[in-house]
C-alpha positions in Angstrom: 125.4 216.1 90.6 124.8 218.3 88.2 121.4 220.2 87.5 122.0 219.5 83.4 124.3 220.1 80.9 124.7 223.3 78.5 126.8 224.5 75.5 127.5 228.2 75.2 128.4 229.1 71.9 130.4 232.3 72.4 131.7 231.9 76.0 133.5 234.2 75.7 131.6 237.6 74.7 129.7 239.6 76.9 126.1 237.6 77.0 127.6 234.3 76.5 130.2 235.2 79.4 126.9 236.4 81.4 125.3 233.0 80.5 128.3 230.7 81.7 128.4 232.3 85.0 124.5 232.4 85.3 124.0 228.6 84.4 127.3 227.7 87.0 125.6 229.6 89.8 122.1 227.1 89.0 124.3 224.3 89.3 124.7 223.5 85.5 127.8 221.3 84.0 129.1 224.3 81.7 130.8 224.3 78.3 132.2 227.4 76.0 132.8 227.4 72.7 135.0 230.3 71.4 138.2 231.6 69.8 139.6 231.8 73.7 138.7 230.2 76.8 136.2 231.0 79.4 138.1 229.7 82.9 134.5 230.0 84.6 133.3 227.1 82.0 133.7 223.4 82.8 134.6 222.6 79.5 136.4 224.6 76.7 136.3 224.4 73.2 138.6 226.8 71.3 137.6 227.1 67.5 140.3 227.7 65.2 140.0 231.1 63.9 141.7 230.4 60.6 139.8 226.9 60.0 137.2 226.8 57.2 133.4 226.1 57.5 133.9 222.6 57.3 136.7 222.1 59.3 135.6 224.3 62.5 132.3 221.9 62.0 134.1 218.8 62.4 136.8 220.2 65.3 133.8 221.0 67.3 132.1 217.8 67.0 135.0 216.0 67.4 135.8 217.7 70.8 132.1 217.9 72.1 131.9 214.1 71.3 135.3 213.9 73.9 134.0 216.3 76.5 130.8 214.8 77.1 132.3 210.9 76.8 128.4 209.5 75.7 126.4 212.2 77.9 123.9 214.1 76.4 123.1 218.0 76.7 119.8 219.4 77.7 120.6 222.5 75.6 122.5 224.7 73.4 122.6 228.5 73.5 124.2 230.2 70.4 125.3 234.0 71.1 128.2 234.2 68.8 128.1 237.4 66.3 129.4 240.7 66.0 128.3 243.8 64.0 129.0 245.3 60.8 127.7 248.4 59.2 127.8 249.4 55.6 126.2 249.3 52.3 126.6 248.4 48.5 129.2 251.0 47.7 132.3 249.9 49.8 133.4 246.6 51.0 130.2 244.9 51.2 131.8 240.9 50.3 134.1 241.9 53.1 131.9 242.6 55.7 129.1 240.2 54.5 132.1 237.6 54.8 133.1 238.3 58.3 129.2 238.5 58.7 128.6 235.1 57.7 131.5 233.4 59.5 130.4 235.1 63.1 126.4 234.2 62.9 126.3 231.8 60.1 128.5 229.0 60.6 128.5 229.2 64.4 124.7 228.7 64.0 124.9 225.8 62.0 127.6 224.3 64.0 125.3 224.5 66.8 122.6 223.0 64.5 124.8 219.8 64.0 125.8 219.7 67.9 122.3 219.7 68.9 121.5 216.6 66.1 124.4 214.8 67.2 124.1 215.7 71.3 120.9 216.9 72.5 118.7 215.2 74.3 115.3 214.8 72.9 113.2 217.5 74.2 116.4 219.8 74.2 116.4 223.5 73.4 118.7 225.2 70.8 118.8 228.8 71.2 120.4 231.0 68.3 120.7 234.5 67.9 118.7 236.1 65.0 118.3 240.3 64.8 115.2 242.4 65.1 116.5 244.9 62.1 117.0 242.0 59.8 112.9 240.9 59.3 113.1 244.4 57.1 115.9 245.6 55.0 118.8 247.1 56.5 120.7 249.3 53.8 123.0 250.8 56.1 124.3 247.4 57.7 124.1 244.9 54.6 126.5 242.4 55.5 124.6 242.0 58.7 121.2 241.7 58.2 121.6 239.0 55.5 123.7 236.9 58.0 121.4 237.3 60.6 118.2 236.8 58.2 119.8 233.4 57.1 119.9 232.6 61.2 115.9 233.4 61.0 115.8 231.0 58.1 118.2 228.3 59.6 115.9 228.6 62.5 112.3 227.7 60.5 114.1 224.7 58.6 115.6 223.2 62.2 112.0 223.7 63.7 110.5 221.9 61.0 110.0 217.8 60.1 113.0 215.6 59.5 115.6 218.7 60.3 117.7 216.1 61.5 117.5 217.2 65.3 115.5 214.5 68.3 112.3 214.2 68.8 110.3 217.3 70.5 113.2 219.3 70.4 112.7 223.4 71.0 114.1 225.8 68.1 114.2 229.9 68.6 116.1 232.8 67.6 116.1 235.5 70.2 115.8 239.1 68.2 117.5 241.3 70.7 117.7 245.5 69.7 120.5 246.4 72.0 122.1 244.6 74.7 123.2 246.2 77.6 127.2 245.5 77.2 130.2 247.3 78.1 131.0 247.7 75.2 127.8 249.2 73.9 128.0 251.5 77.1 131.0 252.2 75.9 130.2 253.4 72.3 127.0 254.8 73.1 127.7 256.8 76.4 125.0 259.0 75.8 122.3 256.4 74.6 119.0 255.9 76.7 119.9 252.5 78.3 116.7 252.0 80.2 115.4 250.1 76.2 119.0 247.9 76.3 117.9 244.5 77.5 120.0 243.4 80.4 122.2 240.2 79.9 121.1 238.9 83.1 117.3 238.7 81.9 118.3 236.5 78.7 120.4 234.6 81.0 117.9 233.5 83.3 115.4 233.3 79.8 117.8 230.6 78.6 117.6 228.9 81.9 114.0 228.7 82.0 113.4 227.2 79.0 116.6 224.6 79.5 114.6 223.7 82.4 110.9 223.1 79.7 109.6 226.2 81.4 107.7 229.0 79.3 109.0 227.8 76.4 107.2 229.7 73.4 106.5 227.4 70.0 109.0 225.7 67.9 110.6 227.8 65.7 109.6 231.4 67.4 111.5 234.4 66.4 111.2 235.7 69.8 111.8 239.6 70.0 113.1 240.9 72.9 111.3 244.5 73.3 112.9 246.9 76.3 111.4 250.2 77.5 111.9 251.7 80.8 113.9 249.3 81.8 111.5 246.6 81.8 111.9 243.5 78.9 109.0 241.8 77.1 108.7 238.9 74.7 106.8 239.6 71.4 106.9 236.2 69.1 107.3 237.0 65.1 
């Protein structure tokens, strides 16, 4: 039987890829939601890249509602993003577009998951952005996305946000994740202040499991140096 049951929206990428595996190892009936599968999940749900707001919402209802046949899950763990740069001059609906679409609406689609399928006392993890509690000229698009998951994160915490009773609410505020792909951009970059996926994964895991859990509706900062990772709550 299995240890409890968890979401992982963004399966597929680099942390949430990290997560699935992590949360399988404990035990853990698994599902991904992404724009492919993850084979390592238990469950896939493959979100329709073309699909407005409002349709990808109800697609991924629909299909969580089928997967987990009445169960409930004990959390929901929202990694989906990306990164743009850029400022006013050039392009800034276009990136603030594709912006909004990769932290935004997967975000909020985890918001009406978790009203529809958590169990009370569940944990809904999304993924806010240490730049974006200040103004980031150089990346526009980005920190207003990720400043309306720091909002979206405040209203869920609060009264009558529509998710059960006693239910935990953070954003996690990474800097930089270790990733190959940031490894791979940044080959000279000092990774002993990259937080390591493995530490959020087992993070996630801790608090699925009621354990260390910070207050409801932290923006939880996730602060590396020498390759050592501490908490500071916002």
């Amino acid at each position: 039987m299995a240890s409890g049951k968890i979401l992982i929206y963004g399966g597929r990428g680099a942390l949430g890829a990290s997560c699935v595996q992590f949360f399988k190892k404990n035990n853990w009936w698994v599902g991904s939601i992404d724009l492919t599968e993850n084979d390592a999940a238990d469950a896939n749900i493959v979100v329709d890249r073309d699909a407005d707001w409002v349709s990808q919402e109800a697609a991924v209802l629909s299909k969580v509602g089928t997967e987990l046949n009445g169960d409930s899950l004990d959390a929901i763990i929202c990694v989906a993003g990306g990164w743009a740069g850029g400022n006013a001059k050039k392009d800034l609906a276009k990136n603030a577009d594709l912006m909004w679409k990769q932290s935004v609406w997967s975000s909020a689609i985890s918001a009406t998951v978790g009203a529809n399928h958590l169990k009370p006392g569940g944990l809904l993890v999304l993924t806010g952005a240490n730049p974006a509690l200040e103004g980031t000229p150089g990346m526009i698009g980005y920190g207003m996305a990720k400043a309306a998951v720091h909002q979206l994160t405040k209203s869920l915490a609060g009264e009558k946000s529509g998710l059960p009773d006693n239910s935990l609410v953070v954003s996690i505020l990474p800097v930089t994740l270790d990733t190959p792909m940031n490894r791979k951009w940044m080959p000279d970059a000092d990774t002993s202040t990259w937080t390591p996926l493995e530490f959020l994964a087992e993070l996630f895991h801790k608090w699925s499991k009621g354990e260390e859990r910070p207050a409801n509706g932290s923006l939880v900062k996730l602060i590396t140096k020498d390759s050592k990772t501490e908490l500071v709550i916002v």
